[in-house]
N, C-alpha and C positions, 0 to 999 in steps of 0.2 A: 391468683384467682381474683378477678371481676364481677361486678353485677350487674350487667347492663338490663334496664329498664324499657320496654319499648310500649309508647303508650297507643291503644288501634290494635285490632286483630283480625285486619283486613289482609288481603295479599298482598301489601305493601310491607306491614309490619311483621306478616308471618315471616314472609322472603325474606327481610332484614333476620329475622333470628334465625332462620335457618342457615344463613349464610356466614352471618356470628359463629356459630356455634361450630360449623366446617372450617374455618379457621381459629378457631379459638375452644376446643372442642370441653376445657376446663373450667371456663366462667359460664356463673350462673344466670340464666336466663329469666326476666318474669313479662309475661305482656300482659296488659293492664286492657281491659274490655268494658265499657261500661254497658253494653246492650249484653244479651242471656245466651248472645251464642255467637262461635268464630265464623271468619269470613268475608264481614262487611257485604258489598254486594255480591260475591260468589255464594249464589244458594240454588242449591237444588230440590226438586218436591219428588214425591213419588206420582206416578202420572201414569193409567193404564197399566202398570207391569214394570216402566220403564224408570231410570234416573234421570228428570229431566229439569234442566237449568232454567232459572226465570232472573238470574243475574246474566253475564254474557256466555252465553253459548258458545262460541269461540274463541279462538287468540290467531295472529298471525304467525300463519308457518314460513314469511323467509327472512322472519328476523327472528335473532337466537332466542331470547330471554324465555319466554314460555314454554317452547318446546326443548332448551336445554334443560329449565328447571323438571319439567314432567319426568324426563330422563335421568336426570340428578336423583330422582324419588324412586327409581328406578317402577316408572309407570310407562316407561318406551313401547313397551308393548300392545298399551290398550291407547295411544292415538289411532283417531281416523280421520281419514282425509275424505269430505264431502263428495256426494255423489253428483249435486251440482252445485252451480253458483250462478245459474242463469236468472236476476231477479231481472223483475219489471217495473216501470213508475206507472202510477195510476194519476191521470188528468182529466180534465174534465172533457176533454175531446176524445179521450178513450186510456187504452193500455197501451203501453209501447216496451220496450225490450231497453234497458240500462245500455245506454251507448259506452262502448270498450276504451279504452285507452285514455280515458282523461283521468285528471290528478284531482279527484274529490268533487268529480262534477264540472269543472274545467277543461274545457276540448284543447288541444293542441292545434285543432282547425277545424275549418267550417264544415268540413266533408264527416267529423267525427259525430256531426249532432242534425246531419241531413237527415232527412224524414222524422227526427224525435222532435227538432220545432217548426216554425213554421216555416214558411219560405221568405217571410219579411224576416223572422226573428233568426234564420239563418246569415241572410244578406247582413246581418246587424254585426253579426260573429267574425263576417269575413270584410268587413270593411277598419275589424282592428286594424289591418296591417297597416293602413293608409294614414291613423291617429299620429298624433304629435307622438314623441318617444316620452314614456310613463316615470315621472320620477317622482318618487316617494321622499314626504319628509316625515320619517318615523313611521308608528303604527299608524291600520288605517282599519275599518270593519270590511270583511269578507264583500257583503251585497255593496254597500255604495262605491267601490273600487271595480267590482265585477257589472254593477249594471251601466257604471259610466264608460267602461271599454265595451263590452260585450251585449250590454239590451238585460232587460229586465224578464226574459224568458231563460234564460239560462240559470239565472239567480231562483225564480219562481218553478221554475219545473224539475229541474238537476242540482243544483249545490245544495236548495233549503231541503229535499229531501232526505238529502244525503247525509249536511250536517246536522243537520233534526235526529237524523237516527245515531249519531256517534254522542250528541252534546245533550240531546234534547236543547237544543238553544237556538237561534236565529240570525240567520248569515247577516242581516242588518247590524248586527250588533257585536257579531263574534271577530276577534282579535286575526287579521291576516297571519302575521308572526307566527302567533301561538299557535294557530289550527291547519296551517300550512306553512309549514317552516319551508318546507322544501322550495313551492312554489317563491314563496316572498323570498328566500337567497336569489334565486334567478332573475327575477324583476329587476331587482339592484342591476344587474348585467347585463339587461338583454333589451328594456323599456318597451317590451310588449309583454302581455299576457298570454297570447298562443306561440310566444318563443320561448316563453321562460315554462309554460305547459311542456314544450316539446324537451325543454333541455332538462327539466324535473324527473318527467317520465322517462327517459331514455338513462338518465345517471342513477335510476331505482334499480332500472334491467341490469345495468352494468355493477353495481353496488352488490344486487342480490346473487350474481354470480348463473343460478339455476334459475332461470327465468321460468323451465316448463313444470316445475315443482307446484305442490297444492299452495295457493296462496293463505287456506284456514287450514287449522285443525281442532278438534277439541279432544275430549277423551271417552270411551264408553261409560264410565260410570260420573259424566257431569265433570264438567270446571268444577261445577259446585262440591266436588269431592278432594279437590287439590288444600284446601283448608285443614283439613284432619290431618292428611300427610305431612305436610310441613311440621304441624306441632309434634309429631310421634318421632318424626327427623330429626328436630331441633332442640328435644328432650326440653322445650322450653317448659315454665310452669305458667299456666294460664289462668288467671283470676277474672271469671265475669261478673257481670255487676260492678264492676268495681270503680267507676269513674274518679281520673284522676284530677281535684280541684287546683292544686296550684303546685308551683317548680319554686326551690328558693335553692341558691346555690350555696356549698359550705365550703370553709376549707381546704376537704377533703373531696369533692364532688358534688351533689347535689339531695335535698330532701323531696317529697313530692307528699302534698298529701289527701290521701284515698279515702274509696270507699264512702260510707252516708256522710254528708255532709252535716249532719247534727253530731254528727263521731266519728271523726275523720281520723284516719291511721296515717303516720309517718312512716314512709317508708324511704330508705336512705337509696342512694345508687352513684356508683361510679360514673356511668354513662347512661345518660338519655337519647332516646329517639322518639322524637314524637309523629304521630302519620296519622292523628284524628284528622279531620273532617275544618277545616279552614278557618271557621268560625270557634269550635273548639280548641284547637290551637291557639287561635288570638287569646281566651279566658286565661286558658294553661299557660301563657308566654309574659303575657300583661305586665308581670312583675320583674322578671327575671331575664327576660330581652323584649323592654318597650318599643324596641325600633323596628320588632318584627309586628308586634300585635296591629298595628293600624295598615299596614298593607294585606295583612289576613283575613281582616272586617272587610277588604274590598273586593273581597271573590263572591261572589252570591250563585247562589246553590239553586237547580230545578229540581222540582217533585216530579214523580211518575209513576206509573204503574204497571205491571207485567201482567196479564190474563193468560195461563196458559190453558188449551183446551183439549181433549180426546173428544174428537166425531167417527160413529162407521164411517168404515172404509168405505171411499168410494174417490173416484177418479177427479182428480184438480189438473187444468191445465195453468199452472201459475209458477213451476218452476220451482226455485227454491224460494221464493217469497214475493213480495209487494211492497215496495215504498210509496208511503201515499204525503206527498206534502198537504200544505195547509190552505193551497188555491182548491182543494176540493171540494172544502167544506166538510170532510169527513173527523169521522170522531177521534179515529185511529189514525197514528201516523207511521205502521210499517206493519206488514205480516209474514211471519216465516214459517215455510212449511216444512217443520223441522223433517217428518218419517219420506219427505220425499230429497230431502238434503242431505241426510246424516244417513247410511244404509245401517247401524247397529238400530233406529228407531222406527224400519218399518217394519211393517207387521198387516196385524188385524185392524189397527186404528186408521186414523187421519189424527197428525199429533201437530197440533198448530199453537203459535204463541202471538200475540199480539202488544203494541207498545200504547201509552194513553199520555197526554201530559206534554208542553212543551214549557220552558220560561216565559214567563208573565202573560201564560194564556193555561191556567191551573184550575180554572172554574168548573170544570169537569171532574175533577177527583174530591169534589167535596158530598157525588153522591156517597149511599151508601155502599157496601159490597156488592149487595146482589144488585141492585141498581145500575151499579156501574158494568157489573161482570155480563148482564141481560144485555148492556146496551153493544157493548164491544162484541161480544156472539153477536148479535144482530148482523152489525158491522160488517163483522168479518165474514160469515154465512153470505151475504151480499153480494161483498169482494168476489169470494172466492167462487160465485154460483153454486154451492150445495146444493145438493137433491135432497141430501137428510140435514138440515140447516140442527137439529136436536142434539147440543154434546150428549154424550154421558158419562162425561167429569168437568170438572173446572177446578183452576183453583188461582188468586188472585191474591198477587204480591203487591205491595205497595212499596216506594221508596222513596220516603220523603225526604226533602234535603238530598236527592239523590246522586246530582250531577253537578259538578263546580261549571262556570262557565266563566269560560276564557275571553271574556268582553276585553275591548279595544285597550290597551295598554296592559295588559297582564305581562308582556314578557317586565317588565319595568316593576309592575310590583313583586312578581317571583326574584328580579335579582336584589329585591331591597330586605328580604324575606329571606333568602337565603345569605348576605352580605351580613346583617343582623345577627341570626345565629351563629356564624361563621368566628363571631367575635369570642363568643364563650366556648372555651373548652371543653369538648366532651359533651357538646349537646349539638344533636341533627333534628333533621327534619324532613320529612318526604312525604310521598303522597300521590293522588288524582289532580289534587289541587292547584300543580304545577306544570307538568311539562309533558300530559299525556293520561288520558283520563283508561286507555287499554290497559289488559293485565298485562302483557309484555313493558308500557311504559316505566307502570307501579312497579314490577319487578327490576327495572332497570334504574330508575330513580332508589329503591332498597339498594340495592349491591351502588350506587354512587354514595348513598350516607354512609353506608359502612365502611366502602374505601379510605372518605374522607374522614371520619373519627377513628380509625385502627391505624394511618397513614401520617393522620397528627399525633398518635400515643406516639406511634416509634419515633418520628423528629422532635419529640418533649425528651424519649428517652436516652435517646442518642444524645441529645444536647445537653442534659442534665448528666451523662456520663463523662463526657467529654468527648468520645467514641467518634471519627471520623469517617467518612465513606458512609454505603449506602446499604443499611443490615436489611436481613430477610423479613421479608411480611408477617407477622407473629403468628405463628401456628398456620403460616401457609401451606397450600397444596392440597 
């Protein structure tokens, strides 16, 4: 029997214990929280009658990780698959309908973004072909790579939206690599943008197998309920409050020590995982792998904030939401109209969530609550043309430090960050902060640290047996 430690009690870290614990069903489990409750950003509020998410509302249904985990949890039965997904971008020349088939805001061609830009800023799309062939040396930021092929309309009206609403960050600055992997492998091959668009999207189709399948799901009672379940799963023991100050490695494994920092408790562990928050991991690392802390320090994190709202009912022509970039002028940068997307959340309401906050444009969350909460109703009441613009509820989530952002050489500091760790035995590390800020990422980054620390015990023990060949996965199946 073991005691593996896992510090974060986010979906990253729950998923690692849960996944622990289904292969190793006899060591003991503790996760270490230093905020008063589990989850990280999966949170849900009570809202009109209903369970409603003010962390991510979704996950992607045609890759496994989330919906095999809901089903592991044996919750297969309360996914649902949205009634639509038809959003729209708001600009200052009006509304227009989210053009289909591009990789994150990226047309495969110029017919794909006809009528959503202009007719110069389409002409600008369809004269890629004609460009020198694109070669990359290394990483490069999302906009200046897209506005030097493609015009500064495609960047300003379709990608910063788009990435605004996954990163809260700014396609100027956000890492090609990291936030389109798929696209930049193509590039490499293709030295155009709407070919390496077309050979991205088309190897997604073929990758995912069921193309006609929901592309989201979430569950009726909240993402924000997947938190609880893992811990009941994972029989793990959960201590909040408890932040853990520093790692020092023994003999035998590792010490770590918890709790006030005026009286800090030692508590011993076989195995670490750590899955805080970028910055907090650099603290916790600092000593005990220096060569991860200072690529940790170079992830910087946005704030933001969630307003979620109930208005009477009444009729929204808007789809399942609004993406508004930041050529608008507007306060908000996205609105989802959750009771006309999710069919478990309609009803009597109009049940609408709104986003606030982008990186290094934060000056707007320093009002107060009701301040903030009055202004984003406004907002949105606007957007969406209400006739009864008067919620009668609200409630307003904040998430400070809420979102790593994947600025221009991140894939380079994640391999110096995980090469780092990799040295010391029996200590992992995962997370948002690396290679995918969705619950499906986190959940897949979990089940990789665990691979990799249950996958190093058996070649330690193999090797220290003498034991040749290639023994079963400990406590597999």
């Amino acid at each position: 029997m073991s005691r593996l430690v896992v510090v974060g009690a986010g979906i990253t870290g729950l998923s690692a214990a849960f996944e622990w614990h289904r292969r190793r069903p006899d060591d003991e489990i503790v996760v270490l929280e230093a905020g008063d409750r589990i989850g990280g950003k999966l949170y849900r509020v009570e809202l009109a009658g209903h369970w409603y998410d003010t962390g991510p509302e979704a996950v992607l249904a045609r890759v496994p990780e989330a919906v095999g985990l809901v089903e592991a949890l044996g919750l297969g039965g309360r996914l649902v698959a949205p009634a639509t997904t038809q959003a729209s971008v708001v600009l200052p020349d009006g509304r227009f309908p989210l053009p289909a088939g591009t990789v994150l805001g990226v047309p495969a061609s110029a017919d794909d973004v006809s009528g959503f830009l202009s007719p110069a800023g389409v002409d600008r799309v369809r004269a890629e072909a004609s460009l020198p062939p694109l070669r990359l040396d290394g990483d490069v930021a999302v906009g200046g790579l897209l506005r030097e092929r493609l015009g500064d309309e495609v960047v300003d009206r379709l990608v910063e939206p788009l990435l605004g609403g996954v990163y809260a960050g700014r396609a100027d600055e956000l890492s090609l690599t990291a936030t389109m992997p798929a696209l930049a492998a193509q590039l490499a091959r293709s030295g155009s943008v709407l070919a390496a668009a077309t050979a991205a999207r088309d190897a997604g189709t073929r990758s995912r197998g069921d193309a006609d399948g929901p592309v989201f799901a979430t569950v009726t009672d909240g993402i924000g309920s997947l938190p609880e379940a893992l811990v009941a799963a994972s029989r793990a023991v959960v201590r909040l409050r408890t932040p853990a100050h520093g790692l020092r490695r023994t003999p035998g494994g590792f010490e770590l020590s918890v709790g006030p920092a005026a009286a800090p408790e030692v508590l011993p562990a076989d195995v670490v995982l750590v899955t805080a928050p970028a910055p907090k991991a650099a603290r916790l690392l600092s000593e005990a792998v220096p060569g991860a802390a200072e690529p940790l320090r170079g992830i910087p994190y946005a704030s933001m904030a969630v307003v979620a709202m109930a208005f009477p009912a009444q009729d929204v022509a808007a789809g399942s939401g609004l993406l508004v970039p930041p050529v608008t002028g507007r306060l908000v940068k996205g609105v989802t109209v959750s009771s006309a997307k999710w069919p478990h959340l309609a009803g009597e309401t109009l049940l609408v969530r709104s986003s606030v906050g982008r990186f290094r444009d934060e000056s707007e969350l320093q009002r107060s609550d009701d301040d903030l909460t009055a202004a984003v109703v406004a907002d949105v009441a606007d957007l969406l043309g209400l006739s009864r613009p008067e919620p009668l509820e609200t409630r307003l989530i904040r998430w400070g430090g809420g979102l790593p952002q994947y600025l221009v050489g991140h894939p380079a500091r994640v391999a110096a960050i995980r090469a780092a760790v990799a040295d010391v035995p029996g200590l992992g590390i995962a997370g948002a902060a690396f290679e995918g800020v969705g619950v499906p990422a986190c959940i897949r980054d979990a089940h990789r640290a665990v691979d990799a620390l249950l996958g190093r015990a058996v070649a330690e023990a193999t090797s220290a047996s003498g034991i040749s060949g290639c023994p079963p996965l400990l406590g597999s199946g």
